[in-house]
N, C-alpha and C positions, 0 to 999 in steps of 0.2 A: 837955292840951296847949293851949298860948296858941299864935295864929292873929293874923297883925298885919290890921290894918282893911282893907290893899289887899290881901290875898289872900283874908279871906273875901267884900270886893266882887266883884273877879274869878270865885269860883266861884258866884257868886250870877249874877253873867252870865253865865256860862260854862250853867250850867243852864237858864237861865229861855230862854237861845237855842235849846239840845236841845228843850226841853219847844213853846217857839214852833214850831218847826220840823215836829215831830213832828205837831203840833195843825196848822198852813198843810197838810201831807201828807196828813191823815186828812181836813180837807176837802175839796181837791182830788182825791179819790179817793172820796168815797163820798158827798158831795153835789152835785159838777161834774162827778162820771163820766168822772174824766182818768187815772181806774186802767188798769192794761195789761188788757186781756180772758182774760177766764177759761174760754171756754169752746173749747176747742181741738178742731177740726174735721181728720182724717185722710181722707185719700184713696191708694188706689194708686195710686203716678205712672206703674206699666206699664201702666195700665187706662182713663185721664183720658179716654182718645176714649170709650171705652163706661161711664164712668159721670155720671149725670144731677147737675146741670146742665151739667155739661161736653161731653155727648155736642150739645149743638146752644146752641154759644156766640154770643151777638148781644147785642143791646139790646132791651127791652119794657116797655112802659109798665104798671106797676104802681098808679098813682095819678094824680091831677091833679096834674100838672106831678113827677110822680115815678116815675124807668125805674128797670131794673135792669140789668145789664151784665155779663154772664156771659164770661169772658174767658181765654184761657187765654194762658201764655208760653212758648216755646220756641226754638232756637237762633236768636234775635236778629229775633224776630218778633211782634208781637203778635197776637190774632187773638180778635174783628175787629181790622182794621187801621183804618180808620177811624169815629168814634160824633159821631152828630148828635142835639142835643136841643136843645129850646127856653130863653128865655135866662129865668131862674128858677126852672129845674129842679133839684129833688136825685137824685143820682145814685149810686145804692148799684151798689159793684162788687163781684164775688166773683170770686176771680183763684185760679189754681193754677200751679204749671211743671210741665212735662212731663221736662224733662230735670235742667237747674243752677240755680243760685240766682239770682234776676234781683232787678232793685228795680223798682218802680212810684213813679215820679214824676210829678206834676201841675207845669208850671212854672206860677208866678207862682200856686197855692196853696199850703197845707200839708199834702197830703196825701205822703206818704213811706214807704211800706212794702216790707220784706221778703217777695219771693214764691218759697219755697223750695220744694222737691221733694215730696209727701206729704201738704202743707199745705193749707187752703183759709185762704185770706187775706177779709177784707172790711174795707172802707174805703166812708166815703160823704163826698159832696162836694155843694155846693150851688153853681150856676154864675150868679149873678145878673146879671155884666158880658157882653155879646155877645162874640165875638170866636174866636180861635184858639186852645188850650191845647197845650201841647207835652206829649206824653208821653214820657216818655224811664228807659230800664233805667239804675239808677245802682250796682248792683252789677257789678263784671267779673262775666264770663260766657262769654269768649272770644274769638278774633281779630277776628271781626265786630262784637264789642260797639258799638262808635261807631256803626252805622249802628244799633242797634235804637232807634228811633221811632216815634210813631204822632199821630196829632191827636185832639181831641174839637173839633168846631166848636158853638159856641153860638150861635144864630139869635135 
């Protein structure tokens, strides 16, 4: 079967774009470590107050200039409700919900995760500018939803 020139160009592009593609994906995943996480972490969400870390949620300093933030979510609340750290600080959170599915949003970074019922979530952030960050539930989650907020203030 003859193949006119512009159609085997075309699938010549057509390929070498998949195979591009494929190749940009497998490095962004397994030498930038921008793959989704593999290691899935279960909790009972009837049990969250009695089991550890969740049983005595706050913030603790884990390293030079590096806390950890043990967090939990629940009807339109965070808790703790407010988290202070210094300004250069990384800040590994580990978040669960107690009841519905909430979101964890950092404004003005990119941190954006899913904090669902069962789950332990972790997400880390580095705070280098001083200032006020908003945190804010961007999943519904019910009538109150708008009002769940909270701050991280950077010093």
């Amino acid at each position: 079967m003859k193949m006119h020139r512009s159609e085997e160009i075309w699938l010549i592009l057509s390929f070498g774009m998949i195979i591009g593609f494929m190749l940009l994906t497998g490095y962004q995943t397994f030498v930038q470590g921008m793959g989704p996480p593999s290691n899935k972490e279960t909790i009972d969400p009837q049990k969250v107050d009695q089991t550890a870390p969740f049983d005595q949620p706050g913030i603790k300093q884990i390293g030079d200039k590096e806390y950890e933030v043990v967090m939990t979510l629940e009807v339109f609340n965070f808790t703790p409700s407010n988290i202070e750290v210094p300004a250069g600080s990384t800040v590994h959170f580990i978040l669960t919900s107690k009841d519905v599915v909430h979101g964890f949003q950092i404004a003005e970074t990119n941190v954006n995760a899913m904090v669902m019922p069962g789950y332990i979530q972790k997400v880390k952030q580095k705070f280098d500018k001083p200032g006020e960050y908003l945190v804010l539930c961007n999943e519904y989650c019910g009538a109150g939803h708008q009002y769940m907020s909270t701050t991280i203030t950077v010093k």
